[in-house]
Every structure is written in structure tokens, then in C-alpha cells.
C-alpha positions in Angstrom: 18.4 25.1 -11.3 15.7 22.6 -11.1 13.8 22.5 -7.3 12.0 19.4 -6.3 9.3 18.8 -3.8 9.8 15.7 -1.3 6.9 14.5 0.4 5.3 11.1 1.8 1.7 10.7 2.3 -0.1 8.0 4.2 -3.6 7.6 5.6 -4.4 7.0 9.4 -7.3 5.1 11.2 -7.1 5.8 15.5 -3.3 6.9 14.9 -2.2 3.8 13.4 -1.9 3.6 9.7 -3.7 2.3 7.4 -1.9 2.6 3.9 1.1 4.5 2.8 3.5 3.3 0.0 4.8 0.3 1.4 1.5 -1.2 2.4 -0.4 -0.3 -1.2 3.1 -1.8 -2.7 2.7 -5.1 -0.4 -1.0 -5.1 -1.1 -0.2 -5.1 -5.3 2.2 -8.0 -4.8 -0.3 -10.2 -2.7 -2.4 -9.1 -5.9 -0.3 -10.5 -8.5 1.6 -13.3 -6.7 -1.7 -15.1 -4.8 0.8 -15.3 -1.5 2.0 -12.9 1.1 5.0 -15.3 1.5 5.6 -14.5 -2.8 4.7 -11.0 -2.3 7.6 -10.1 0.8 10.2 -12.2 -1.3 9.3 -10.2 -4.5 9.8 -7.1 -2.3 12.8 -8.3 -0.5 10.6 -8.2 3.0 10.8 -10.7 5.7 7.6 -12.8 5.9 7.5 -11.4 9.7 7.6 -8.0 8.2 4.9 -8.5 5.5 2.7 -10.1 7.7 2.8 -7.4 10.4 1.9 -5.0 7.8 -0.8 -6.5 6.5 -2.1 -7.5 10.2 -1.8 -3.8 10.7 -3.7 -2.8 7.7 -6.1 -5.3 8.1 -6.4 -4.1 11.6 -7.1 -0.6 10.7 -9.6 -1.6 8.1 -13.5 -1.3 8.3 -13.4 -4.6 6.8 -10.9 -7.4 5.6 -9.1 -6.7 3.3 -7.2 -10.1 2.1 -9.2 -13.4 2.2 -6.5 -16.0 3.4 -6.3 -19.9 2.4 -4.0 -22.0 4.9 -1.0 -23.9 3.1 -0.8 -27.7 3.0 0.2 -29.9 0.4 -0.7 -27.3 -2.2 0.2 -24.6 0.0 -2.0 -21.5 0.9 -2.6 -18.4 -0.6 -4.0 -15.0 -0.1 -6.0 -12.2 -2.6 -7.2 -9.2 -2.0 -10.9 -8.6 -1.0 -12.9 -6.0 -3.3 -12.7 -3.8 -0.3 -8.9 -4.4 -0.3 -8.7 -3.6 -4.4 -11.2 -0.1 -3.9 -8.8 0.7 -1.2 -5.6 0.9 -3.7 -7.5 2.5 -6.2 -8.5 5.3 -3.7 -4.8 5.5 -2.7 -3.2 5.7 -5.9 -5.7 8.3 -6.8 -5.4 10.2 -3.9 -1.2 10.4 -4.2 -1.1 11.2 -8.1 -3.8 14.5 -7.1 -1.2 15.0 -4.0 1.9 15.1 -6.4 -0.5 17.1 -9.3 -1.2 19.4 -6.7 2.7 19.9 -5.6 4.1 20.4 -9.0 1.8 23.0 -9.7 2.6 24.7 -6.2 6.4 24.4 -7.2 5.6 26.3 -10.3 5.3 29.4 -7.9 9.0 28.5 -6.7 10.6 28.4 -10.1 9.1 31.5 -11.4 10.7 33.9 -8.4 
């Protein structure tokens, strides 16, 4: 029998959060498609959607973290700030040591 270990992580500011999986995954396609209306389609989100959660992480933030050009003729655009980009990095980091951290505590599990 082989046991897994479920678990969600997310990080809070004044009990609204700041990143969890769905905001870092947003965050990586405003990275790579220049647009938060490019990054919701590529993640089958509702602009509405997207943009509350960036608002909301933005919100949380101790500083921007998307620099946002309006649209117009050659339409607008959005990219992650350094702050923003540090941010994932921290995340990512921080969830790989979380799951690191629960396969070794499955081990103990397994071995009963």
C-alpha cells in the first residue's frame, strides 16, 4: 500500500492572503504572457477573477507587485515587479522544503 500526504500551503498578511498556488500560478502567467487578461485565459480564469486576485495580492503586499500599462490601440500590458519575481521564488522554495519535509515525515508511516 502506498500512503500519501495532502496538504495546501499559503501565506497570510492581516488574515487575507497573500500567495498560495493559484496566486504564484497567476503571477507566472502575467510573467510569461505580458497581460493579466492573457494570463486568466491561459488559466481558464475570468478576467474578474484574475484581477481580484492579483488586487488582493497586490493589496497584501509591502510593495507592488505588477507594474500595469493601460490598453489602447496597442493594448496594455502588465509584468511583474522584482519584488513580485523575489516573491515566487520565496514561495516556490518555501513549498518544495514543505513537501521535502512531508515525505520524509511519511517515511515514519510506511515503516509501521
Amino acid at each position: 500500500m502506498k500512503y500519501k500526504i495532502k496538504s495546501r500551503i499559503w501565506i497570510e498578511a492581516d488574515n487575507n492572503v497573500l500567495l498560495g498556488e493559484g496566486r504564484v500560478h497567476l503571477l507566472k502567467a502575467i510573467q510569461e504572457t505580458g497581460s493579466l487578461s492573457k494570463a486568466a485565459r491561459s488559466l481558464n480564469l475570468s478576467y474578474k477573477k484574475a484581477w481580484n486576485l492579483l488586487d488582493s495580492v497586490n493589496k497584501s503586499a509591502k510593495k507592488p507587485v505588477t507594474v500595469n500599462s493601460i490598453g489602447g490601440k496597442g493594448g496594455g500590458g502588465a509584468q511583474l515587479t522584482d519584488y513580485g519575481l523575489s516573491l515566487i521564488r520565496a514561495f516556490d522554495e518555501i513549498n518544495k522544503n514543505c513537501w521535502d519535509f512531508l515525505d520524509k515525515q511519511l517515511e515514519k508511516i510506511e515503516h509501521i
